[in-house]
N, CA, C and O atoms as a MOPAC input file, in Angstrom:
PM7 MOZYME 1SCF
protein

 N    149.86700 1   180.15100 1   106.70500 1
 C    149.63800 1   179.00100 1   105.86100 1
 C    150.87300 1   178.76700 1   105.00200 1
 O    151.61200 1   179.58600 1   104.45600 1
 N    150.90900 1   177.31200 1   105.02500 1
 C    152.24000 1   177.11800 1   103.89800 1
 C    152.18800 1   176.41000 1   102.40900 1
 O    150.99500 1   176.50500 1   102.11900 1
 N    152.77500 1   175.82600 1   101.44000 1
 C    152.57100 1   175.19300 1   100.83100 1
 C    152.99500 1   173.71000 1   101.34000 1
 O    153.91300 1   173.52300 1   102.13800 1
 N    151.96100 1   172.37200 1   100.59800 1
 C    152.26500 1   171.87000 1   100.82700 1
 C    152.48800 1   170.88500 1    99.92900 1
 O    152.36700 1   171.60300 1    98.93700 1
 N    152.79200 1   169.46500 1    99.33300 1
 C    152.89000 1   168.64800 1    98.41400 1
 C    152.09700 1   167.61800 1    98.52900 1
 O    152.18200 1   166.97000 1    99.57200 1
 N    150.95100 1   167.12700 1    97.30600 1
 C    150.05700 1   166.48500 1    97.30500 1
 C    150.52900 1   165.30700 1    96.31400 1
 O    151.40500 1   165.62000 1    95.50800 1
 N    150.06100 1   164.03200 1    96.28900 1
 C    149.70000 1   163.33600 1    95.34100 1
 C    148.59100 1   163.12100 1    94.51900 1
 O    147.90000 1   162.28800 1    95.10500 1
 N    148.06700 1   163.43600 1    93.47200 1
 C    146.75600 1   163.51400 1    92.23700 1
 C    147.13100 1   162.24300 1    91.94800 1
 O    148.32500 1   162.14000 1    91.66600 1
 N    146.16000 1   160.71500 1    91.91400 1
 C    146.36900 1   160.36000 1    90.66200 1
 C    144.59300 1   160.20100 1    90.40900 1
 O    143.65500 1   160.48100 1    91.15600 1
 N    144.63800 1   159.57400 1    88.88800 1
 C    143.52000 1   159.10400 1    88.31700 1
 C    143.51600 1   157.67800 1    87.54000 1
 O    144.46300 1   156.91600 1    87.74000 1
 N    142.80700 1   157.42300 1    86.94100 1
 C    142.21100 1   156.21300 1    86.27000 1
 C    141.74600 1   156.37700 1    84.97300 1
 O    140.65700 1   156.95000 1    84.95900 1
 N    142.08500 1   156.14400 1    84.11400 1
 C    141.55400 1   156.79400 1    82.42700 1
 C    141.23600 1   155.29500 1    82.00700 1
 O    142.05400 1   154.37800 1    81.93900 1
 N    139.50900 1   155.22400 1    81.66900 1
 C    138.90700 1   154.15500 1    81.01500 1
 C    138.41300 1   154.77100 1    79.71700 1
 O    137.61300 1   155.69600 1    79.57600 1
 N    139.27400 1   153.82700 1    78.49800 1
 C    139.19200 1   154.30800 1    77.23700 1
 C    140.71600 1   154.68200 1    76.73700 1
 O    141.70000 1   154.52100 1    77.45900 1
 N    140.76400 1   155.15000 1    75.54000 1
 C    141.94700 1   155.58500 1    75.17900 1
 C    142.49300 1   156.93400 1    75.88400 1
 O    141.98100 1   158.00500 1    76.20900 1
 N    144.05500 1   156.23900 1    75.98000 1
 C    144.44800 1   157.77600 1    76.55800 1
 C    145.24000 1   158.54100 1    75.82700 1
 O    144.59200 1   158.99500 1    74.88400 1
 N    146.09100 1   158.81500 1    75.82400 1
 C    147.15000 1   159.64400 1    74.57200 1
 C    146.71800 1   161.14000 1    74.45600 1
 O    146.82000 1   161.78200 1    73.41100 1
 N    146.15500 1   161.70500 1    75.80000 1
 C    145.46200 1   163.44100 1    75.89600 1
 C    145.96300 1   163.52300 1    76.94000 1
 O    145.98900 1   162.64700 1    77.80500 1
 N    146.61300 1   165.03300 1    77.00400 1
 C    147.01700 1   165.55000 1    78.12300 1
 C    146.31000 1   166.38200 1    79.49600 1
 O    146.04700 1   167.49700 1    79.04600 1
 N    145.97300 1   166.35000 1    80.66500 1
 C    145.35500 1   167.08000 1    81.24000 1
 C    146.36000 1   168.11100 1    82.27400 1
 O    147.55500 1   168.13400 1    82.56800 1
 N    144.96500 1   169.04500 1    82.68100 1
 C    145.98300 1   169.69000 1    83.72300 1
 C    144.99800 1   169.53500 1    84.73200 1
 O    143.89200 1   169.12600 1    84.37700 1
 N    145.24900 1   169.84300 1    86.17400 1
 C    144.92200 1   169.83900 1    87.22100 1
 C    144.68300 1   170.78700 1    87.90500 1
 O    145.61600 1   171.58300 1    87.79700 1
 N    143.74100 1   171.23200 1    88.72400 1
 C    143.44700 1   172.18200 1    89.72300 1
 C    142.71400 1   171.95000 1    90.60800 1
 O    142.01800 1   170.93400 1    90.59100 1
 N    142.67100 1   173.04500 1    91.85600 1
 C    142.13200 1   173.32600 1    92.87100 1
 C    140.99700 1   174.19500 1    92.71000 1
 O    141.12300 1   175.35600 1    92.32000 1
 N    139.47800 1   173.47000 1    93.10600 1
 C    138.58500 1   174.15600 1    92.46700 1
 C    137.56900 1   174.20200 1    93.70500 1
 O    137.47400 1   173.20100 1    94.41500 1
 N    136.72000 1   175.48000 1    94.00900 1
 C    135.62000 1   175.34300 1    94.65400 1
 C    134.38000 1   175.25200 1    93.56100 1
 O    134.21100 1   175.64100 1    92.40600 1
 N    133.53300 1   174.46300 1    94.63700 1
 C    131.79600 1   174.39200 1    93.59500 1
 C    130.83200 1   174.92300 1    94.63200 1
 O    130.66000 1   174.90500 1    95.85000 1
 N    130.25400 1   175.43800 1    93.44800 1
 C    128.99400 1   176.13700 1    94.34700 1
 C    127.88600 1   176.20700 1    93.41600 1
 O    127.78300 1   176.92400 1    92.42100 1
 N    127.16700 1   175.45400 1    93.83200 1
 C    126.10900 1   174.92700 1    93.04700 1
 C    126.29300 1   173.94300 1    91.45600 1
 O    126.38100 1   172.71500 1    91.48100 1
 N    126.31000 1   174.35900 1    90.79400 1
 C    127.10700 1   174.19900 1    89.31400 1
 C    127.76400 1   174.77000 1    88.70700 1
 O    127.91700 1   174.66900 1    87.48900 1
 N    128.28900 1   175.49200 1    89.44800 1
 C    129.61300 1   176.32000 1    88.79700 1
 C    130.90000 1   176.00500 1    89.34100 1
 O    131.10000 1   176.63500 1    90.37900 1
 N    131.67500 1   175.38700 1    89.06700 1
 C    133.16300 1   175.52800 1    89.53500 1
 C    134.09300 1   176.62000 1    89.40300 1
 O    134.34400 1   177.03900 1    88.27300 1
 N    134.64700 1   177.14600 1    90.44100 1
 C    135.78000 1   178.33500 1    90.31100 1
 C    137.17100 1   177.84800 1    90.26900 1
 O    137.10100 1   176.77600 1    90.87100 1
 N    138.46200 1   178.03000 1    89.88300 1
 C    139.49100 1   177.42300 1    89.97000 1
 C    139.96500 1   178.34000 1    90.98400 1
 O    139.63500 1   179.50200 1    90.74300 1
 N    140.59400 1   178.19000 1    91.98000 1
 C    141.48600 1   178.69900 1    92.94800 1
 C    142.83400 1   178.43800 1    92.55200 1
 O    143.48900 1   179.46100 1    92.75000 1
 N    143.62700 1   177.40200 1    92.01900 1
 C    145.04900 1   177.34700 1    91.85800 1
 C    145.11800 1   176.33900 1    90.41900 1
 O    144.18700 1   175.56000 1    90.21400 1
 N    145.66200 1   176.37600 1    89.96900 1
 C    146.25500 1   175.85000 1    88.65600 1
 C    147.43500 1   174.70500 1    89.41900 1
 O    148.47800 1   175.18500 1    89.86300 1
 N    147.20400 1   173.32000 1    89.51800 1
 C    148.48600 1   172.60200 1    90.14200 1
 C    149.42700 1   172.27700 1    89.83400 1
 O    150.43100 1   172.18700 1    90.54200 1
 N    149.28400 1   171.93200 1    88.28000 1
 C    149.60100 1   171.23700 1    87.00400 1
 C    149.32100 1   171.43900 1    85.63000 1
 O    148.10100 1   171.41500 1    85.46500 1
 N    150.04300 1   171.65900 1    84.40700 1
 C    149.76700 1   171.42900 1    83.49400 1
 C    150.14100 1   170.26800 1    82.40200 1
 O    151.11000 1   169.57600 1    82.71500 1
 N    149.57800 1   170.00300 1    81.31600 1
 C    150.58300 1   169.24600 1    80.44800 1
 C    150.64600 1   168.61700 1    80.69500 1
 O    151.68000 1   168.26000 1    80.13200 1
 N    150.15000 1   167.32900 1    81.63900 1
 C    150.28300 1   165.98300 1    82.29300 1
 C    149.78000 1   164.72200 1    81.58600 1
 O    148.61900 1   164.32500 1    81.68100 1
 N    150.59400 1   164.21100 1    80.97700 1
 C    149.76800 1   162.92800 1    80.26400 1
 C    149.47000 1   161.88900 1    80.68900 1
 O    150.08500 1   161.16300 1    81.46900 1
 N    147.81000 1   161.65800 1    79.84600 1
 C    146.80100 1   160.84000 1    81.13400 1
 C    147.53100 1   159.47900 1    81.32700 1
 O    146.95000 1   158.86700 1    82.22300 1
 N    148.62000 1   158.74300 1    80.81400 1
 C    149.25900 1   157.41400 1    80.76100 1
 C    150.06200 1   157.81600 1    82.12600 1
 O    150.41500 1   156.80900 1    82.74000 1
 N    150.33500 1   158.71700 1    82.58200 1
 C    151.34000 1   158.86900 1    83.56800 1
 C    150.41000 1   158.19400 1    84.90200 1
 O    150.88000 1   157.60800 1    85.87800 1
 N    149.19300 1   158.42900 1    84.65900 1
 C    147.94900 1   158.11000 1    86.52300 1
 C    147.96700 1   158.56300 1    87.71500 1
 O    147.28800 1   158.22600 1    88.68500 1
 N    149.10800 1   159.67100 1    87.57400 1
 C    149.08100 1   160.47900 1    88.63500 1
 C    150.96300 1   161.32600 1    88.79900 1
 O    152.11200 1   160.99600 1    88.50500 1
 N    150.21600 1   162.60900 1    89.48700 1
 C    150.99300 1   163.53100 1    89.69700 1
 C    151.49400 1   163.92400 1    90.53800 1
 O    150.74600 1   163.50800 1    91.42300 1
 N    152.34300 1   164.52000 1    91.09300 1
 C    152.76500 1   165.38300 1    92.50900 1
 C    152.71000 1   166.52200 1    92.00800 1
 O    153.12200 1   166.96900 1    90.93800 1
 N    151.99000 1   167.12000 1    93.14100 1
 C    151.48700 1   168.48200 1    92.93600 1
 C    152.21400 1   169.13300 1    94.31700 1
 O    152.56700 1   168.43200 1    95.26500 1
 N    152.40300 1   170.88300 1    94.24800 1
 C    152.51600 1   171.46400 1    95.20200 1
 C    151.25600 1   172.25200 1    95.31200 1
 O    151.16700 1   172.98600 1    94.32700 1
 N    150.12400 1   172.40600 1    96.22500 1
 C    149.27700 1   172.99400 1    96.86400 1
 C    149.85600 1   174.01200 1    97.69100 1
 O    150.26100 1   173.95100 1    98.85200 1
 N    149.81100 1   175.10600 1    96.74300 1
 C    149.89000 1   176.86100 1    97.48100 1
 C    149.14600 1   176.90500 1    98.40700 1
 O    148.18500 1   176.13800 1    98.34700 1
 N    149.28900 1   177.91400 1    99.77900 1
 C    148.44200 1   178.38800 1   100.61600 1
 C    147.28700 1   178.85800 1   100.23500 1
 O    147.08300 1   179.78800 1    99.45400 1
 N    146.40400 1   178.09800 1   100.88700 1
 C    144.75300 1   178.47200 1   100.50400 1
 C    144.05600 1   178.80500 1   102.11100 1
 O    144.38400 1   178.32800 1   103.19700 1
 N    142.79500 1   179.98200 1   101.72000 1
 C    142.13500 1   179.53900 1   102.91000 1
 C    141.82700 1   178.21700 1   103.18100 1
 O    141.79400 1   177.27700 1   102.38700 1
 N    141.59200 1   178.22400 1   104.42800 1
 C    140.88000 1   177.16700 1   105.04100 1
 C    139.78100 1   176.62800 1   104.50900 1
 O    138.86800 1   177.33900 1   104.92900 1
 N    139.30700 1   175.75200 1   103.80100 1
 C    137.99600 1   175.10900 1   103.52100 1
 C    137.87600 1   174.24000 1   102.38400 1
 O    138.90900 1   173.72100 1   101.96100 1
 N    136.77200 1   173.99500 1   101.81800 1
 C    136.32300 1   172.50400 1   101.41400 1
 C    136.55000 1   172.93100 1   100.06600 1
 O    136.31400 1   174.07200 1    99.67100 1
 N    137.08500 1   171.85500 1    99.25400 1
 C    137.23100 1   172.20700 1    97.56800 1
 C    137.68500 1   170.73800 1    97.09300 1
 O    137.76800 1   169.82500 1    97.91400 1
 N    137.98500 1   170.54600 1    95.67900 1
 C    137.59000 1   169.80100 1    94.89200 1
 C    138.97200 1   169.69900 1    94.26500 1
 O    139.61800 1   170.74400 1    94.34100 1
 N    139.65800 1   168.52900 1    93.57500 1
 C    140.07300 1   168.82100 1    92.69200 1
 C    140.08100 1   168.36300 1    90.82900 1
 O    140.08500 1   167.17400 1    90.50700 1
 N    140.08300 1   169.23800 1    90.00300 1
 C    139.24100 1   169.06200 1    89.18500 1
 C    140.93400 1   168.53900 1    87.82600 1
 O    141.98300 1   169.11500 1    87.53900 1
 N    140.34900 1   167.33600 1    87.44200 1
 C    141.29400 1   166.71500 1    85.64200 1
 C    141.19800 1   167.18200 1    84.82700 1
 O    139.97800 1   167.31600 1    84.92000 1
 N    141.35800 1   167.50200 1    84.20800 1
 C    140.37600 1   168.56900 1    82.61200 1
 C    141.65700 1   168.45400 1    81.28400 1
 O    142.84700 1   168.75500 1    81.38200 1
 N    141.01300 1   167.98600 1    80.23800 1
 C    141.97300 1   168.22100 1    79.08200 1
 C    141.14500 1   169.00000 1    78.59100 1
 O    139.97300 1   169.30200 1    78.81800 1
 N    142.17900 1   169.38200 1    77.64700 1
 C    142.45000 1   170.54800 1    76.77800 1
 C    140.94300 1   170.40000 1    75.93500 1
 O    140.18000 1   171.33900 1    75.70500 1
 N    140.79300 1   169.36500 1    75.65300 1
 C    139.96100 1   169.54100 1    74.72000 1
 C    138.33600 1   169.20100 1    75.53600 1
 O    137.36500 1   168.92200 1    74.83300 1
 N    138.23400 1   169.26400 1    76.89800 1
 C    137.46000 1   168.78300 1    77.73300 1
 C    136.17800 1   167.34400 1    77.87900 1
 O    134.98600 1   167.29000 1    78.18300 1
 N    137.11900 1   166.44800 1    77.51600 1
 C    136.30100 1   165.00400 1    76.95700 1
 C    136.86600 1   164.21600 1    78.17800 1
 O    136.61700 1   163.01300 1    78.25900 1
 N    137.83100 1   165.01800 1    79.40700 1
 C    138.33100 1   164.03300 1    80.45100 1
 C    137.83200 1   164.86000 1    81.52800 1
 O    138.65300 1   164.68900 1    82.42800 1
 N    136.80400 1   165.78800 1    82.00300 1
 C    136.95100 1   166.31500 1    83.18200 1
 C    136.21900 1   165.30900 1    84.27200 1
 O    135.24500 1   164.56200 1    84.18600 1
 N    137.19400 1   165.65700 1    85.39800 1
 C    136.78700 1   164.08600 1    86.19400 1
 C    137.17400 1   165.05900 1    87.69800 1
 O    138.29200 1   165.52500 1    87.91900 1
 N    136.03900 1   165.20400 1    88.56200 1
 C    136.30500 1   166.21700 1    89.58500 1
 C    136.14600 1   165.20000 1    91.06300 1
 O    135.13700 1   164.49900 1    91.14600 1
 N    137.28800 1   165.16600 1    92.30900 1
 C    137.56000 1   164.55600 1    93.06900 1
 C    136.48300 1   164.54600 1    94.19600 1
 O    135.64500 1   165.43600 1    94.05600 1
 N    136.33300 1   163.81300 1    95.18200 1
 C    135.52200 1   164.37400 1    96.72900 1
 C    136.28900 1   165.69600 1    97.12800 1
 O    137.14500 1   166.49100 1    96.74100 1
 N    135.26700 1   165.35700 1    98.33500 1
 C    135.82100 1   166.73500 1    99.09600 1
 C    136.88500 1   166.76400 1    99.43000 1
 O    137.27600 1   165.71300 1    99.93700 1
 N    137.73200 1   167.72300 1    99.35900 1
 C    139.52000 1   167.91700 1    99.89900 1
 C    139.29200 1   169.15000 1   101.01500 1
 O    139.03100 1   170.26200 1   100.55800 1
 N    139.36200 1   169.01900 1   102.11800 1
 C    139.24100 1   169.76400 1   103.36200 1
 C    140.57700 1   170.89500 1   103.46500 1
 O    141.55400 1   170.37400 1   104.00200 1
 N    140.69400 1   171.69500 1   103.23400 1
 C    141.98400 1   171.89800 1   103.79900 1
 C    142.19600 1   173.24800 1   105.12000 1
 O    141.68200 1   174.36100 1   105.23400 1
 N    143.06400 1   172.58600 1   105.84800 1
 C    142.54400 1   172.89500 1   107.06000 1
 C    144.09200 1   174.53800 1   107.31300 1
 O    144.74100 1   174.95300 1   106.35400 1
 N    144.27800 1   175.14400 1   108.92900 1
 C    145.15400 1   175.66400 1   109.13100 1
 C    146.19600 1   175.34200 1   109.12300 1
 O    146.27500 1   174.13600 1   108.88800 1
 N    147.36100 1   175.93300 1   109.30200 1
 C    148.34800 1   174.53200 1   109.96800 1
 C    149.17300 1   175.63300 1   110.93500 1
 O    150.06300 1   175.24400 1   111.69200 1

């Protein structure tokens, strides 16, 4: 498996001027686990990021927005990620 480079963006309705960070998260049931940290420090005016996605197993996960102060968490569809 390799790394590879993703594009994140989002949509912030309401004021923005808060920073989030980004990750790679599995859910299982109502719990989310973080698998990779993508990003930090990202301010929500920017609407999106390039991320590098580390080698992961194979399978289905999420990726999750979250500020600091957690008033933005905003978690994506499914992100498949496959062998290569």
């Amino acid at each position: 498996m390799r790394e590879s480079g993703q594009t994140v963006g989002w949509y912030v309705v309401g004021p923005a001027g808060d920073v989030v960070d980004i990750e790679l998260v599995t859910i299982r049931g109502t719990r989310a686990e973080t698998v990779a940290v993508l990003a930090t420090e990202v301010a929500t005016e920017v609407t999106h990021h390039r991320v590098a996605v580390p080698a992961v197993a194979p399978g289905r996960y999420h990726v999750l927005v979250t500020s600091a102060r957690g008033v933005l968490d905003a978690y994506s569809g499914t992100v498949v990620v496959t062998a290569v």
